[in-house]
TORVO-782617 format. One record per residue (C-alpha): x, y, z; residue in three letters. Coordinates in pm, whole numbers, padded with zeros to 5 digits, always signed. Example, Ala and Ser with C-alpha at 12.3 -4.5 7.8 and 13.67 -1.06 7.14 Angstrom:
2
+01230-00450+00780Ala;+01367-00106+00714Ser;
//
This chain:
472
+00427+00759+02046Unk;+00508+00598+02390Unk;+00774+00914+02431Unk;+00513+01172+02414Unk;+00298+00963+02698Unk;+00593+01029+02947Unk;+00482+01328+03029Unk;+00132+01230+03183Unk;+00282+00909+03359Unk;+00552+01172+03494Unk;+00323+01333+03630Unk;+00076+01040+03807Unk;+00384+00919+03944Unk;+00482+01188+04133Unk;+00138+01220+04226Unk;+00199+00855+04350Unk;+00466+00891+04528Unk;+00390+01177+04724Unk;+00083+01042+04823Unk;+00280+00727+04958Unk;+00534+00931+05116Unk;+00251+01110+05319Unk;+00034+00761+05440Unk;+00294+00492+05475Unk;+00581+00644+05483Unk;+00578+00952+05722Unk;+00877+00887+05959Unk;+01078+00897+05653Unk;+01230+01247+05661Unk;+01473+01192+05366Unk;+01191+01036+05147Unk;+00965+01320+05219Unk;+01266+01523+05153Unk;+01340+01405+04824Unk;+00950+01420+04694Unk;+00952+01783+04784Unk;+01248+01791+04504Unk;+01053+01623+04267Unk;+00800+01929+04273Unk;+01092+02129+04119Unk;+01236+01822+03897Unk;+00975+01668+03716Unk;+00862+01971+03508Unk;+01202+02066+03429Unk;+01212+01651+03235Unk;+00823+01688+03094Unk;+00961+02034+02941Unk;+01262+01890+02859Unk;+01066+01594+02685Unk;+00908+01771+02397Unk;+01261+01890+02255Unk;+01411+01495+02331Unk;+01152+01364+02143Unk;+01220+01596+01827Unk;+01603+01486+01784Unk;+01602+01099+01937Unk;+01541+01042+01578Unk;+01821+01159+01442Unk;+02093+01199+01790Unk;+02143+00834+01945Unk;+02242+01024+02276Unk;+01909+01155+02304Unk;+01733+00852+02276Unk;+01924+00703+02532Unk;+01838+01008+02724Unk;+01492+00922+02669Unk;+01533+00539+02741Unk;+01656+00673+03065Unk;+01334+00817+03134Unk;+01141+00549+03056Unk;+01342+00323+03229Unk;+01259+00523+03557Unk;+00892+00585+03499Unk;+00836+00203+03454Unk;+01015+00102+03755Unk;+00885+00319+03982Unk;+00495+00239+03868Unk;+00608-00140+03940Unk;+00752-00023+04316Unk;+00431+00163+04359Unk;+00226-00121+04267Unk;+00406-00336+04451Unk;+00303-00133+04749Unk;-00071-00097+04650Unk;-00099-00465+04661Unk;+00060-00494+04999Unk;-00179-00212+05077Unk;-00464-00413+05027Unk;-00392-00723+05297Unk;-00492-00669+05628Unk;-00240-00819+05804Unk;+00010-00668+05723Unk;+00070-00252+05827Unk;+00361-00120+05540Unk;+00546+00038+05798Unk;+00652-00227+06022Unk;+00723-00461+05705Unk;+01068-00531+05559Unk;+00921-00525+05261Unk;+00796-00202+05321Unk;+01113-00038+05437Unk;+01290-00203+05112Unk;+01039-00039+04906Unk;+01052+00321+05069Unk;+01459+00274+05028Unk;+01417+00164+04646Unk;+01178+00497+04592Unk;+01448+00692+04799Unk;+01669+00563+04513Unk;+01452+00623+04225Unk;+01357+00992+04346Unk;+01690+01063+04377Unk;+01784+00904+03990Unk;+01524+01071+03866Unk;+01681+01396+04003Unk;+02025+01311+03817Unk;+01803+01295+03500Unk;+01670+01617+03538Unk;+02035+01741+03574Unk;+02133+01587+03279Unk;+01940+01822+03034Unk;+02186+02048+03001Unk;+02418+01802+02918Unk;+02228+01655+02634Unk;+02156+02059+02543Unk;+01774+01932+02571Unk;+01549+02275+02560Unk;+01353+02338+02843Unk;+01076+02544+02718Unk;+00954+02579+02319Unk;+00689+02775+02191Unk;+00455+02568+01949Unk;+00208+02637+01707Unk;-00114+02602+01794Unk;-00363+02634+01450Unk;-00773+02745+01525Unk;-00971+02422+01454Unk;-01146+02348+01147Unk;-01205+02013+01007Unk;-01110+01882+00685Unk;-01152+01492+00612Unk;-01139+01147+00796Unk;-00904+00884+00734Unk;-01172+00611+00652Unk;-01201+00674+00255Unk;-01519+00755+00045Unk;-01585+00829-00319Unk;-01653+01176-00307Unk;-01362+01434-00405Unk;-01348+01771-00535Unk;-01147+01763-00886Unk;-01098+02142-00868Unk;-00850+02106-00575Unk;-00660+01761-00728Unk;-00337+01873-00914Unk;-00117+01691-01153Unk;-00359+01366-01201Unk;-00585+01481-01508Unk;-00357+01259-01733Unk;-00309+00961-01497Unk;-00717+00967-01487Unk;-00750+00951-01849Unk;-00483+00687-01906Unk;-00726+00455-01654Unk;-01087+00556-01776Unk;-00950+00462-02116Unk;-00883+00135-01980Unk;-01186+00057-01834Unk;-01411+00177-02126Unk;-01168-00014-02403Unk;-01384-00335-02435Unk;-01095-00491-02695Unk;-00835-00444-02443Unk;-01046-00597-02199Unk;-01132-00894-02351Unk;-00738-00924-02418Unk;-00701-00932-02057Unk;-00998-01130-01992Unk;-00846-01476-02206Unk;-00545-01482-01896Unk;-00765-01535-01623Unk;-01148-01745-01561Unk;-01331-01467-01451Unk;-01496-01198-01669Unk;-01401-00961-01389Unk;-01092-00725-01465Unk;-00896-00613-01178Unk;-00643-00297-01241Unk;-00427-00198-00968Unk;-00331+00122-00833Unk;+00043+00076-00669Unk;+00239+00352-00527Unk;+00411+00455-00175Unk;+00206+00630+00082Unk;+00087+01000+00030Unk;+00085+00967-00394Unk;-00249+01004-00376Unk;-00362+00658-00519Unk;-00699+00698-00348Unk;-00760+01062-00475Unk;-00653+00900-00825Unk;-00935+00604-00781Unk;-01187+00887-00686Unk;-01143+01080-00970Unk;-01142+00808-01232Unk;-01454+00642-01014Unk;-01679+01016-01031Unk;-01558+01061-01436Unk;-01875+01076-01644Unk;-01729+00872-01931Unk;-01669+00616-01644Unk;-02032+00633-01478Unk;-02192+00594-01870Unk;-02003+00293-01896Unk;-02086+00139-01568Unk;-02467+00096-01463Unk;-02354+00023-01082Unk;-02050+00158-00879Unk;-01953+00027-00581Unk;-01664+00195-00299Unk;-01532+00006-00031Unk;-01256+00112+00211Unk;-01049-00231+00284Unk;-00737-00103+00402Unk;-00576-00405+00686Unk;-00830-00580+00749Unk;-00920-00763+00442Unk;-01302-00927+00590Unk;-01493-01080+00290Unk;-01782-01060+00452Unk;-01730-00724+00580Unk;-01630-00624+00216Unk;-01938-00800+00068Unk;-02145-00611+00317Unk;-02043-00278+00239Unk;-02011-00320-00140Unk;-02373-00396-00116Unk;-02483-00065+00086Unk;-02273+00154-00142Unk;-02435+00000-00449Unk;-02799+00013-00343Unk;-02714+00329-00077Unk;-02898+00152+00146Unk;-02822-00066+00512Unk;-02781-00444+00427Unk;-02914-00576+00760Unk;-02836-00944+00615Unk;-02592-01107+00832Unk;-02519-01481+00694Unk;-02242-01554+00483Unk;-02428-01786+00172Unk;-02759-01479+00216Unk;-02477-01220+00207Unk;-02322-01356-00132Unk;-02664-01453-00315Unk;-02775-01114-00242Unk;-02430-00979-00419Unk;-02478-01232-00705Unk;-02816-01108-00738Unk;-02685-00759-00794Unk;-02382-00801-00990Unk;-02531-01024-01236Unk;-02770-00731-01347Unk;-02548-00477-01408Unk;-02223-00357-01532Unk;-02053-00280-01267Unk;-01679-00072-01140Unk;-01599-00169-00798Unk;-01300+00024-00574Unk;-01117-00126-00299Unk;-00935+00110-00123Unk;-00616+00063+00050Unk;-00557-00284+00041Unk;-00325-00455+00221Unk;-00387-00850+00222Unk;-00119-01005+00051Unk;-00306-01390+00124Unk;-00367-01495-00176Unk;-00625-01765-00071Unk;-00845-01423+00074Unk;-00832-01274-00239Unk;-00952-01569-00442Unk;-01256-01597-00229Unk;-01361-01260-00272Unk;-01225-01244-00646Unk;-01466-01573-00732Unk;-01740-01379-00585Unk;-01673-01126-00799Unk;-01668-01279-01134Unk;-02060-01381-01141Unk;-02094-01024-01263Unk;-02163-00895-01600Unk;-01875-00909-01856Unk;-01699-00620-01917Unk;-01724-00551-01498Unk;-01371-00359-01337Unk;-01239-00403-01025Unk;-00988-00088-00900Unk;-00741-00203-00669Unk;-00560+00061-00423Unk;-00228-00030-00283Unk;+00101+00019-00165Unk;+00251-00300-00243Unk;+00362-00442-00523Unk;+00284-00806-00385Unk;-00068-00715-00329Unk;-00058-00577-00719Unk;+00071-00870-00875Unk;-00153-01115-00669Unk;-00482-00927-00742Unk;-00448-00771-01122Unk;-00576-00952-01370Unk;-00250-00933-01608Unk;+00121-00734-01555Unk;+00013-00534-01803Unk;-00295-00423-01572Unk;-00125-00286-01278Unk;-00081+00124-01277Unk;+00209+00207-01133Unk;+00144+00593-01000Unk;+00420+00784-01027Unk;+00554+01143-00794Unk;+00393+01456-00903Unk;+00581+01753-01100Unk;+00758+01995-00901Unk;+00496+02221-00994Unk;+00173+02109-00882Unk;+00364+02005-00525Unk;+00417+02386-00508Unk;+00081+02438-00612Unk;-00078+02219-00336Unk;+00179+02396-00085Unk;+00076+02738-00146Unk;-00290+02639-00161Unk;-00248+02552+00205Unk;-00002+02772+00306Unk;-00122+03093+00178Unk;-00455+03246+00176Unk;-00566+03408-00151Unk;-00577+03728-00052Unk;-00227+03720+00151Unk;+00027+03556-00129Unk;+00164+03887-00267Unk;+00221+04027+00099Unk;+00412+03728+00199Unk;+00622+03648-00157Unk;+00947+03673+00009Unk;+00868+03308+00153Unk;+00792+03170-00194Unk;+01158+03071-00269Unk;+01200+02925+00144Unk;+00864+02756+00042Unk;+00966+02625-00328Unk;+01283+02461-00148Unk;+01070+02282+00112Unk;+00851+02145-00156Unk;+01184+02016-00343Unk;+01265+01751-00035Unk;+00888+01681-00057Unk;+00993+01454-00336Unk;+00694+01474-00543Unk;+00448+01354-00274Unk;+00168+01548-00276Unk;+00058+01475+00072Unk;+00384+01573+00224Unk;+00328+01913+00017Unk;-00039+01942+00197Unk;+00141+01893+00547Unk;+00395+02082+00521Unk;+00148+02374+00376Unk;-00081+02346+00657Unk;+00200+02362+00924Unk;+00361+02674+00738Unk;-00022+02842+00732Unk;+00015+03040+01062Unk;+00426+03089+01019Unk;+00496+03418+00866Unk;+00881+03440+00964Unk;+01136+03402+00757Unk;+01338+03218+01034Unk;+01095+02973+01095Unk;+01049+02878+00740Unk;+01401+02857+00717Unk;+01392+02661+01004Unk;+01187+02378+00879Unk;+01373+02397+00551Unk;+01728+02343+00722Unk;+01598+02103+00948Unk;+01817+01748+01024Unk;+01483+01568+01025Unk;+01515+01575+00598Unk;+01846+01340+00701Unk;+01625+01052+00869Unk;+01773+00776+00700Unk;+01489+00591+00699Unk;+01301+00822+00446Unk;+01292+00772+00104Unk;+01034+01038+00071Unk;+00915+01366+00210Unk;+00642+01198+00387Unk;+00772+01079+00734Unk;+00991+01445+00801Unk;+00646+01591+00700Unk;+00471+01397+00955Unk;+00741+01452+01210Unk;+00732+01807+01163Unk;+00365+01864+01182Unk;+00354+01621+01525Unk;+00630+01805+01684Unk;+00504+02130+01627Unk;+00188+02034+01811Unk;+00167+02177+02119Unk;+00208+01955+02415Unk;-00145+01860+02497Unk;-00255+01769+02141Unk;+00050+01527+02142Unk;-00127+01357+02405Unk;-00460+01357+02287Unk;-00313+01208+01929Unk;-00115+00944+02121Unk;-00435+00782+02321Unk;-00616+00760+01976Unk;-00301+00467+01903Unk;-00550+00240+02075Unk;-00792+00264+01831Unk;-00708+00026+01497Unk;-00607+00184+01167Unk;-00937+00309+00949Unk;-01113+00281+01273Unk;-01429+00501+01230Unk;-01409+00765+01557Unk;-01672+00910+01690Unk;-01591+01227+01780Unk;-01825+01274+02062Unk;-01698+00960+02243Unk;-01374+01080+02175Unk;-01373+01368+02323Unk;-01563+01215+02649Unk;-01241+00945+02657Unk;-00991+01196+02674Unk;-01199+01417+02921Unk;-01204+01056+03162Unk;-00791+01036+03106Unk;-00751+01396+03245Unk;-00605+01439+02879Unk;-00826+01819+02822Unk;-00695+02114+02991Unk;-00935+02373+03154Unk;-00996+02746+03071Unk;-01193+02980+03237Unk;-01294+03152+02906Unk;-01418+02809+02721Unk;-01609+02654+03083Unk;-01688+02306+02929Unk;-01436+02069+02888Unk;-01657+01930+02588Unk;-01611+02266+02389Unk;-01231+02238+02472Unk;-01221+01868+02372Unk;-01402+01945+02032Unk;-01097+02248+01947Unk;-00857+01997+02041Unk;-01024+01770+01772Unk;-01081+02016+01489Unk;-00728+02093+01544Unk;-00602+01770+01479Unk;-00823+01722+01184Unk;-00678+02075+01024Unk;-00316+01910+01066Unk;-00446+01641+00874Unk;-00395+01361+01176Unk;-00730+01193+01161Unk;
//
C-alpha cells in the first residue's frame, strides 16, 4: 500500500518546498527555478504512479523505478524537516546559516533528481494517463463476520453442509470422539485457504434447522487475530442471550458463561481463528467443557496448525475443498451480469468462463472478479483481464491475490487512497463509517464537486464504492 500513498506525499512536498523556496530561500534564483519545474514534473510521476504500481509486481525494473521514488520523497520530507526545526529557534535566521545554505543546495539537488525521475517514464514505458473504472456505490457486507447468510445466493456447499450437520447431530460418533479428549465439548474444524468460503460454510450449517433442533443455544463469535478470552467470553455471551453483557471481571465473566452453558445444549462458532498458542486455547477450551454433553464447538481457519491444536480428534477436522468449475461461473455471472442483460452480452460468456478457470475454484476470487467485470462490456477489456501477467505472480497459488490486484488497480486514483489510510486500522476492526468518512475529509483524502457540495455526501460514495468492490 505505501506505493499508492506516493502520490499525496508527492504532492505535500512540493507544496513544501515551494513554500520554503518563497520564505527562506528567496535570493536563490536557481532553487526558485527548479520548483517552478516541479509544477510540470510531479504530475507527470503521480500519473505515472498508478501504471508502476500495477507491474512492480511482476517487472523488477519497475519496482526499482518505484524505490526510486520513494527514496526521493523520504529524503526530501527529512531536508524539509530539518529546516522546520531550525525554523523554530530564534537565534538563528536560515538564510545567513551554513546549515541553511547546505540545505537549500541539497533541495537544489533533490528537485533536480526528482526531475530525472520524471524523465525516466518513458524509459520504463510507465503510462502516463489510464482511464479506471469507477462503479456507483452500493454496499454489500463488512468484513467483521456474523451468522446471518442468505442460502439462496451460496453455490456448491449444500453437500459440504450436510456432511457437517450430520456430524454434529450423530450422538454415537460423538461420544467416539468424546473418549480422546476430557471435555464433553467437541470441537470440528473448518480448514481451508482464504476466499473458500469456510465462514459462509459455518453459517449455513449454524442457520440449518436440523442443526438449531438439536442445539437449545447458539452462540457466533468473530475471533479472527486477536484471540482475547475474555473478549471471546464476552461476546459469546451477548450472542447467546442477544443481549449487552456489561460484566467486566474475568472470574464474573466465566461464572456467568458456566451458568449458561451448563443449561443448555449448545453449538458455538469461532470465526477466523488464527491463534496457534496452544496454552490460549486450553484456557478458553476448559471453559468450554462445563457445558452440556453432546455441546459442538465450529472452528474456522486457515491453518492447519490451528486445526490440529483445537479439534477434538484428526478425524474431526473438515478440510474444505475448491468449488466446481461450475458454481465459480455461477457466482461470476451472478455478479457480472444483470438478469435482464445476460443474453445481450453472451459473447463475453466464453472470455468470462476462462477468467473463472485461473480463479481456481475460489469462490471469492469468482465474486471479485464478477464485480470488477459488472460495468465492462468490451470485449477487449475482458480480454484484457483474462491475458493479464498478474495470473503469473509467482506467489499465487490461487486466483485470490490477481483477483485482489485487479480489483485495487482498477480503482480509480482517489479510492486507492482512501483504501490505503484504512491500513491503520487493525484487521476485523469494526469502522464506523461516519468517522471514516470525517478522517479522510481531515487528510484532504475527498475530492470536491460542484454537483455533490458536501464533502460528507462525496465521502459516503467513496465508501459504498469500496464496499461494492468488496474491500471492507
Amino acid at each position: 500500500m505505501a506505493e499508492i500513498l506516493l502520490s499525496p506525499l508527492l504532492q505535500v512536498m512540493f507544496d513544501r518546498i515551494a513554500a520554503a523556496a518563497t520564505v527562506f530561500f528567496g535570493e536563490l534564483h536557481d532553487l526558485k527555478m527548479n520548483v517552478q519545474k516541479l509544477q510540470v514534473t510531479i504530475p507527470r510521476i503521480q500519473a505515472a504512479l498508478e501504471d508502476a504500481y500495477d507491474k512492480h509486481i511482476i517487472d523488477k525494473a519497475t519496482a526499482l523505478w518505484l524505490s526510486t521514488v520513494k527514496d526521493a520523497v523520504y529524503r526530501g520530507e527529512e531536508l524539509l524537516d530539518d529546516l522546520t526545526i531550525s525554523e523554530s529557534r530564534p537565534s538563528m535566521v536560515p538564510l545567513r546559516t551554513k546549515a541553511a545554505a547546505e540545505t537549500a543546495h541539497e533541495l537544489n539537488n533533490l528537485v533536480l533528481e526528482i526531475e530525472k525521475i520524471a524523465n525516466s517514464v518513458y524509459e520504463f514505458r510507465l503510462k502516463e494517463s489510464r482511464v479506471y473504472w469507477q462503479p456507483k456505490g452500493a454496499c454489500e457486507r463488512q468484513q467483521s463476520t456474523g451468522s446471518i447468510v442468505i442460502e439462496s445466493e451460496v453455490r456448491g456447499r449444500q453437500e459440504d453442509k450436510e456432511k457437517i450437520v450430520d456430524l454434529l447431530i450423530d450422538d454415537a460418533w460423538k461420544g467416539a470422539a468424546a473418549t480422546t479428549n476430557y471435555s464433553d465439548v467437541l470441537v470440528i474444524p473448518i480448514v481451508g485457504i482464504g476466499g473458500l468460503g469456510k465462514s459462509t460454510l459455518a453459517q449455513l450449517v449454524y442457520n440449518d434447522n436440523k442443526a438449531s433442533e438439536h442445539f437449545e443455544l447458539k452462540m457466533w463469535v468473530c475471533v479472527s487475530q486477536d484471540f482475547n478470552v475474555r473478549k471471546i467470553v464476552k461476546e459469546a455471551i451477548e450472542s447467546g442471550t442477544k443481549s449487552k453483557c456489561e460484566i467486566s471481571g474475568m472470574d464474573a465473566l466465566q461464572s456467568h458463561m458456566v451458568d449458561i452453558l451448563s443449561r443448555k445444549r449448545h453449538l458455538m462458532v469461532l470465526d477466523d481463528v488464527w491463534n496457534e498458542d496452544a496454552d490460549e486455547w486450553e484456557t478458553l477450551r476448559t471453559l468450554l467443557g462445563r457445558g452440556v454433553k453432546g455441546s459442538t464447538v465450529i472452528v474456522t481457519t486457515r491453518s492447519e496448525k490451528v486445526a490440529s491444536i483445537m479439534a477434538t480428534t484428526t478425524t474431526s477436522i473438515y478440510r474444505l475443498k475448491v468449488l466446481a468449475e461450475d458454481d465459480c461461473w455461477a457466482i461470476f455471472k451472478q455478479r457480472a451480469f444483470r438478469p435482464e442483460e445476460e443474453e445481450d452480452h453472451s459473447n463475453l460468456f466464453p472470455i468470462g468462463k476462462e477468467i473463472v478457470k485461473k480463479c481456481g475454484g475460489v469462490p471469492l476470487a469468482a465474486k471479485t472478479f464478477g464485480s470488477l467485470m459488472r460495468f465492462k462490456r468490451k470485449e477487449r477489456e475482458w480480454l484484457y483481464v483474462q491475458n493479464s501477467e498478474l495470473w503469473n505472480i509467482q506467489d499465487c497459488q490461487t486466483g485470490i491475490l490477481p483477483a485482489l490486484r485487479f480489483s485495487y488497480s482498477h480503482l480509480p486514483s482517489h479510492l486507492k487512497r482512501c483504501f490505503a489510510f484504512c491500513s491503520i486500522f487493525p484487521r476485523s476492526y469494526q469502522i464506523n463509517k461516519e468517522k471514516l468518512i470525517h478522517i479522510w475529509m481531515a487528510e484532504d483524502l475527498i475530492a470536491s464537486y460542484s454537483m455533490i457540495p458536501r464533502p460528507e455526501d462525496i465521502g459516503d460514495e467513496y465508501f459504498n464504492d469500496l464496499l461494492w468492490m468488496s474491500f471492507f
